[in-house]
N, C-alpha and C positions, 0 to 999 in steps of 0.2 A: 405621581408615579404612573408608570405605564406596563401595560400587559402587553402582549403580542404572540398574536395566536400565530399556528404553523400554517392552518391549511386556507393560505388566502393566494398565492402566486401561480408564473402561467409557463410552460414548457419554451425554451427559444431554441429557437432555429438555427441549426451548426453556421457558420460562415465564418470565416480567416478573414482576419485583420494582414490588409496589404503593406501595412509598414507596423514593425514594432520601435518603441520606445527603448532603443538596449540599454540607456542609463540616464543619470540625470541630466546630463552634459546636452540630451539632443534638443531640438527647437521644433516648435509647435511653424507647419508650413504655412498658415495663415494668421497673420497681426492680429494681436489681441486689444480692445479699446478697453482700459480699465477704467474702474469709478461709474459704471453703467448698471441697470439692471439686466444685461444678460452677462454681463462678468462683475460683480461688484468687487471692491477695494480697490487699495491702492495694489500696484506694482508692488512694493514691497512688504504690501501686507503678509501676517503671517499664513494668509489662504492662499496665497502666490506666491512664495516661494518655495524651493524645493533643497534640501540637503545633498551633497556632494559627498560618498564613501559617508552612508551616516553609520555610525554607531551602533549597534542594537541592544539590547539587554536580554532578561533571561525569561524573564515572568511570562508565562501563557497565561490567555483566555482564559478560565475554564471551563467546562461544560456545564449545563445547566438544566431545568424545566423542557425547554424547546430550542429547539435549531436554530443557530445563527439564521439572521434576514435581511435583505436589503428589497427598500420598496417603498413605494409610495403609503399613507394609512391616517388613522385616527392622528397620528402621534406627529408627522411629517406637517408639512404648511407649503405656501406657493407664495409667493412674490407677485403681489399687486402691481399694475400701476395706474397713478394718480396721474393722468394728463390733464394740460392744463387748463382743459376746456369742461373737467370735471367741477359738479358744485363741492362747496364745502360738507363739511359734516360735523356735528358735536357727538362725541360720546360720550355721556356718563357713567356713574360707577353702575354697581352689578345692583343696588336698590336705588336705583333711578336719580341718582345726589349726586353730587359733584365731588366725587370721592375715591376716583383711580387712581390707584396708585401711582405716582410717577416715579420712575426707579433713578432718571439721572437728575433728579431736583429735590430729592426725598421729601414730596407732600403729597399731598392728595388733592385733586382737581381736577376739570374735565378738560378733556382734551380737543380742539378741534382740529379737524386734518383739513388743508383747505382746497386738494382735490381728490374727493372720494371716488373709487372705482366702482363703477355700474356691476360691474361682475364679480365684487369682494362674497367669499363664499370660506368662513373659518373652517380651521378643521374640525370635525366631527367628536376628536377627542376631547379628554375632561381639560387638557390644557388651550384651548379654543385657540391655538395660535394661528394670527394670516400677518403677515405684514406686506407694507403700500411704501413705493417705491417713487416718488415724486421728482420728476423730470425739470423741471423749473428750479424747485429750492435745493435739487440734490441731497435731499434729507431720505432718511431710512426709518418709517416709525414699523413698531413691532410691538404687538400687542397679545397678551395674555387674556385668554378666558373670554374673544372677544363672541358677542352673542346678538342677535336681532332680537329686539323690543320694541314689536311696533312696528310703529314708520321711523323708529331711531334703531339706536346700538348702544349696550352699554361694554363695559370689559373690567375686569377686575388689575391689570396690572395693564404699564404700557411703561418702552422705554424709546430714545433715537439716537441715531447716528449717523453718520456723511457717509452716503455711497461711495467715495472717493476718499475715503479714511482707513485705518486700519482694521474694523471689522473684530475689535476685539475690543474688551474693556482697556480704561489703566488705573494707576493710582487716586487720580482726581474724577474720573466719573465711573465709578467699579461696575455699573451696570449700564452695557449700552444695547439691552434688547431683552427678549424675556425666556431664553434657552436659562437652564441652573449654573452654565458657564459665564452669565455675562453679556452674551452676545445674541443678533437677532435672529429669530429662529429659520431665517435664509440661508443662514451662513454656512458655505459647504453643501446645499443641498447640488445632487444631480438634478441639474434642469432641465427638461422637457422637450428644450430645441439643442441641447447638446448628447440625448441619448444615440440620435442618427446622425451626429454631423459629420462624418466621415474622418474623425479625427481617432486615433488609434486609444488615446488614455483621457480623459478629461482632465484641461489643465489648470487644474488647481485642486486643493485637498480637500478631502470629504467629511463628513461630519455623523459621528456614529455615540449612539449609547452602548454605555454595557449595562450589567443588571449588578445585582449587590457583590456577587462572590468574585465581581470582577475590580471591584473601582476598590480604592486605598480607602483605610479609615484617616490614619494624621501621614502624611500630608493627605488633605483631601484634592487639593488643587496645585496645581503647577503653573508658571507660566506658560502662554500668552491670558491661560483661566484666570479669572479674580475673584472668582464665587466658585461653590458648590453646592449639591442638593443639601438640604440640609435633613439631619440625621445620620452624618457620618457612621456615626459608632458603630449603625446599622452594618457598615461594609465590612466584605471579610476579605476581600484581596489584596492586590498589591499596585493597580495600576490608578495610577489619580487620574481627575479631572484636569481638561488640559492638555493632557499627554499624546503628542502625536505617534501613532502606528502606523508600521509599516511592513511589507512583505520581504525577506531579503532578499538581491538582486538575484540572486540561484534559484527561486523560486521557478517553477517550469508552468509555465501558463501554454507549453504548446497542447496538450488533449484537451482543455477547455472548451467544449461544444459550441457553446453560447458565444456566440460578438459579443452580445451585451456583457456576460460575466466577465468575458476573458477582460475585456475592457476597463473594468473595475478593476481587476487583477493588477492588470501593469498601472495602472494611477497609484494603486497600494504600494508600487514599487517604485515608484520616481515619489511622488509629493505625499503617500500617506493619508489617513485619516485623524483626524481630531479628536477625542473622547467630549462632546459637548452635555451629553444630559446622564441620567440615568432610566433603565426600564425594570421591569420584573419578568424576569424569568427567562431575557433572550441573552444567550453569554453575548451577543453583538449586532445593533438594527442599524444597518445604513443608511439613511434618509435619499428618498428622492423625492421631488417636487409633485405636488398632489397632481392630478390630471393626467399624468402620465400611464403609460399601457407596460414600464418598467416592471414586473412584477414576476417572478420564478415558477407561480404556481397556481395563478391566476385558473389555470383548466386540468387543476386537482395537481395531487402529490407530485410532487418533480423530484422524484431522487436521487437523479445527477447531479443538479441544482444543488438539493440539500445535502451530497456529500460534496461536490465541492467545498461548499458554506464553510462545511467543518472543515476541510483541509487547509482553508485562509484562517481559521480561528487558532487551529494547531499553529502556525506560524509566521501567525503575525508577533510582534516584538513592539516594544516603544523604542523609540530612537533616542540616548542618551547624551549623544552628541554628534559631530558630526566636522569633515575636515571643511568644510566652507559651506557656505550657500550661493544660490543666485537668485535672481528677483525675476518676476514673471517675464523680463525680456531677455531673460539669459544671460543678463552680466553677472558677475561676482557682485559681493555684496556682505557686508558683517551685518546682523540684527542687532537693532537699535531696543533694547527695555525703557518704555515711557520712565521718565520720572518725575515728573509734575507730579504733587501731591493735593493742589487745592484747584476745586471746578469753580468758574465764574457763571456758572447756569444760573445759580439764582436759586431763589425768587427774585427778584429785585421789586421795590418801594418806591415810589417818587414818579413824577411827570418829567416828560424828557429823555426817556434812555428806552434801549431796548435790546436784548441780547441777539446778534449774529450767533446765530450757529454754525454758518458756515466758515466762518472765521472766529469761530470763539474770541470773542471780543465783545465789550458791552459798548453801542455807540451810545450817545451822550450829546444835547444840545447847549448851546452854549451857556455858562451860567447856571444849567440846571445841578439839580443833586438826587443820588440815589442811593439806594440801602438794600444790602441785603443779610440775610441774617438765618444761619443756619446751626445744628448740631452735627458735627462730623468728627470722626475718628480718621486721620492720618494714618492707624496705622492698622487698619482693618482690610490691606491688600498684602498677606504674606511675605510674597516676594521684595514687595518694596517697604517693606516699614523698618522704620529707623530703630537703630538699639534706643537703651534710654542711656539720658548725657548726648543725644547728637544735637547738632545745633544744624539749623535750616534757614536758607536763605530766601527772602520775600523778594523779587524782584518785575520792576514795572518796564511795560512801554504803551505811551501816552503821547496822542496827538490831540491836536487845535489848544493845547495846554490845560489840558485836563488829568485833574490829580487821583490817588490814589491811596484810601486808608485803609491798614488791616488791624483790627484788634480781635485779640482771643482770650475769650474770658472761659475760665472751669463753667462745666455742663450745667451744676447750678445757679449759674451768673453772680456767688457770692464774692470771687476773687479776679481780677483782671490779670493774665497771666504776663502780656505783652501788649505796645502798642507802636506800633513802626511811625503815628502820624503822617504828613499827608506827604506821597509820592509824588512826584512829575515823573516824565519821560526818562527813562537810563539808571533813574534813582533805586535805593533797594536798600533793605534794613536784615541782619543775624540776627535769630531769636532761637533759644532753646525749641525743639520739637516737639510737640506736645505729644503727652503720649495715653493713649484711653480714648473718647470720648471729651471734645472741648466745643466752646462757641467759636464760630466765625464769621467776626462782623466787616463786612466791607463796605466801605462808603468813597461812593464815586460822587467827585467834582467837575462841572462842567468849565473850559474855559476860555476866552475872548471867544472862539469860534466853535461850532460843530466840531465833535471829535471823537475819540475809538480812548480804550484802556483794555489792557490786558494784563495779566499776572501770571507769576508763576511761582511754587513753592518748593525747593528741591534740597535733598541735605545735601549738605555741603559737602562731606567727606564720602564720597564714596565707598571707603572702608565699611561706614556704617551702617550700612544694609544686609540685611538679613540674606546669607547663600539663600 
C-alpha cells in the first residue's frame, strides 16, 4: 500500500505546444521503434494502441485525503538496463535463501539476471520496485522489494517478460511483473527522455493508481488486468483494476500553463491511462520514471498545478468501449484477448532441455526427456475462465520429432482427471476444463534430432468464457 504526500512538486514554466493531437486518428511525426526500452511492447500492445470515438462511462474519481499527483517518487521505478558487457548477478530472497518468489513459475528460487546494471538504484518505496531491461535476451525482469545486502541483493518477489510482447499478463502466465495488475512496474511510466522530446502527447498510455474510494470491490479487475490488490472488499468505488481513463475529447487543454501538464492532458485524450496499482489517500498518482525533474511542486505548493489535477480527476471517465482501435502505427486494428490457458515456463526436470522465453518453447536434445510438474488453476484469470462442463483443447507443435504429454491430476494427486498421452507435431487431445485448482504434468520427449515443443491450452467454445 502506498501514501503520497502533497507537498513534494516543482512550478513549470508556461509554454504552447506547437502542434496539438486533435484526435486519435493523428500520427506521431517521428517513427516509433517498438519492443525497446525507450518504447517497450509490441505495436499492438495494449500500451500502444489508442481507441477511436471511445465510449465513456459515468463514474468519477473521487476526492480523497490529498490531491491528485503525477510524478516521479517512492512508489514509481526506472527502467534499467542490462548491456551486455554487464556482469551477471544472483539475487536471493529477502533472508539471504533461495527463496523469491517467482510470480511467472510459481516457486521460489533465486534468480540470476545475467547483465546487471552498474547504476540499478530501487525505489525507495516499501515496494523496492526497479526493473532491468536486457538488450541481448530482449527479456523484461521486474522486481519487488528489491534491496542491497552487502556486495549482493536480495528481493522478495520477481517476475519477466519480452520487451517485444504485450506488456500485460494472460491466462497462462497471470503475472508478468510485480505492479498488483500483473505487469512490470515500467509499464506506462512517463520516461525521462520523452518529458522534453518535442512531441505534443506522449505515445502510448499511462499508468496511474487510485486509492480505495476509487477502485471496484467485485469486479476488482478487468481486462488487459489479471490480478488485483488484494483486499478487495477493502474498496468502495466503482472503477476496477485495469480499466483504462480517459479525458473526453471536449476537454479544453488550451489555459494549461505548464507544457509538461498540458502534455499529460492531451495523451489522457488520445490513448488514456491504465489503473495499474493501488495507493492510500491519492484519488489519482501518475507514475513517472524515477530521475526525472517531472514534478508540479517540486519548489512548494503549486496551486495551478493542483487545481488543474483536480480538473482531470472531475473528468476523467473509463472508456467502455469504443468504435475501433489502431495500433501504435496507426493502422486500424481489432484486440486480440490472449487465450492460452496453460504456461510451459516450468520448472522443468531432466538434462537436455531448456526453456526459450523468447519463444516460449521448451528446446529439447535429442532422445532426452523432461518433466515438469505444477499446481495451477485455469480458471483464476476472470475474464478467461471457462464455465464448468467446457471442454478444452490441448494442442502441440513439435519439431526434430519431439513429443508431448499432458496429464492433470486433482490438486491432491489422489485422482487422475485426464491423460492426452504423448503428442507429436499437429497432434492435440479434448479434455473437460478443469475447474479449481488441479496438477499439471507435462513431459517432454526428445526425438531423432535436437528440437522445440510448444503447447497450448484453449476452450473450445468460445461461448464458454465468462463476459
Amino acid at each position: 500500500m502506498k501514501r503520497y504526500i502533497r507537498s513534494t512538486l516543482v512550478p513549470l514554466a508556461p509554454l504552447l505546444l506547437l502542434c496539438l493531437y486533435g484526435n486519435a486518428t493523428a500520427e506521431p511525426s517521428t517513427p516509433i521503434q517498438f519492443g525497446t526500452p525507450s518504447h517497450p511492447f509490441a505495436a499492438d500492445s495494449p500500451w500502444n494502441i489508442r481507441p477511436v470515438n471511445p465510449v465513456l462511462g459515468d463514474a468519477e474519481i473521487p476526492t480523497s485525503d490529498y490531491f491528485p499527483a503525477i510524478g516521479p517518487g517512492p512508489y514509481s521505478t526506472k527502467s534499467f538496463i542490462g548491456n551486455s558487457d554487464a556482469p551477471a548477478q544472483e539475487v536471493l530472497g529477502a533472508k539471504g535463501k533461495r527463496d523469491i518468489w517467482d510470480y511467472n513459475q510459481g516457486v521460489q528460487r533465486a534468480v540470476t539476471i545475467e547483465h546487471w546494471p552498474a547504476d540499478l538504484t530501487p525505489a525507495t518505496g516499501s515496494d523496492g520496485h526497479a526493473d532491468i531491461a536486457e538488450l541481448d535476451t530482449g527479456m523484461l525482469h521486474s522486481f519487488w522489494q528489491l534491496r542491497r545486502a552487502g556486495q549482493g541483493w536480495t528481493a522478495v518477489g520477481y517476475g519477466w517478460t519480452r520487451l517485444s510482447g504485450r506488456g500485460w499478463g494472460d491466462p497462462a502466465d497471470f503475472y508478468q511483473g510485480t505492479r498488483a495488475v500483473g505487469i512490470p512496474s515500467s509499464a506506462g511510466l512517463i520516461r525521462r527522455d520523452e518529458i522534453d522530446d518535442g512531441q505534443p502527447i506522449y505515445r502510448h498510455a499511462l499508468a496511474m493508481s487510485l486509492t480505495y474510494n476509487g477502485l471496484a470491490r467485485s469486479p476488482a479487475y478487468i481486462y488487459p488486468a489479471t490480478a488485483a490488490d488484494h483486499d478487495a472488499q477493502l474498496n468502495s468505488g466503482k472503477i476496477p483494476e485495469g480499466a483504462l481513463l480517459m479525458l473526453p475529447p471536449t476537454y479544453d487543454t488550451s489555459k494549461i500553463a505548464s507544457q509538461k501538464l498540458r502534455k499529460v492532458a492531451e495523451t489522457l485524450k488520445v490513448y488514456g491511462a491504465y489503473v495499474v496499482d493501488r495507493n492510500v489517500g491519492t484519488p489519482f498518482y501518475i507514475y513517472v520514471e524515477n530521475g526525472s525533474d517531472f514534478n508540479p511542486h517540486s519548489k512548494g505548493w503549486n496551486v495551478e498545478a493542483a487545481n488543474e489535477l483536480q480538473r482531470m480527476r472531475a473528468a476523467l471517465r473509463q472508456v467502455v468501449s469504443a468504435k475501433g482501435w489502431l495500433d501504435g502505427h496507426g493502422k486500424p486494428m481489432t484486440p486480440q484477448r490472449p487465450t492460452n490457458l496453460l504456461s510451459l515456463r516450468g520448472p522443468w526436470r531432466g538434462e537436455g532441455n531448456r526453456y526459450d522465453s523468447n519463444n516460449d518453447q521448451l528446446a529439447i536434445d535429442a532422445g532426452a526427456s523432461a518433466r515438469s510438474t505444477a499446481l495451477r488453476d485455469i480458471s483464476r484469470v476472470n475474464w478467461a475462465a471457462p464455465r464448468s462442463g467446457a471442454r478444452c483443447r490441448f494442442s502441440v507443435q513439435a519439431t526434430g520429432g519431439a513429443t508431448l504429454r499432458l496429464q492433470v491430476r486433482s490438486a491432491d494427486y489422489s485422482r487422475q482427471l485426464f491423460d492426452t498421452g504423448e503428442l507429436a507435431d499437429g497432434a492435440g487431445a479434448t479434455l473437460p476444463c478443469p475447474t479449481g485448482p488441479a496438477r499439471y504434468d507435462l513431459s517432454a520427449t526428445g526425438g531423432p534430432s535436437a528440437g522445440t515443443v510448444r503447447a497450448t491450452l484453449a476452450v473450445q467454445d468460445d461461448s464458454t468464457f465468462h463476459p
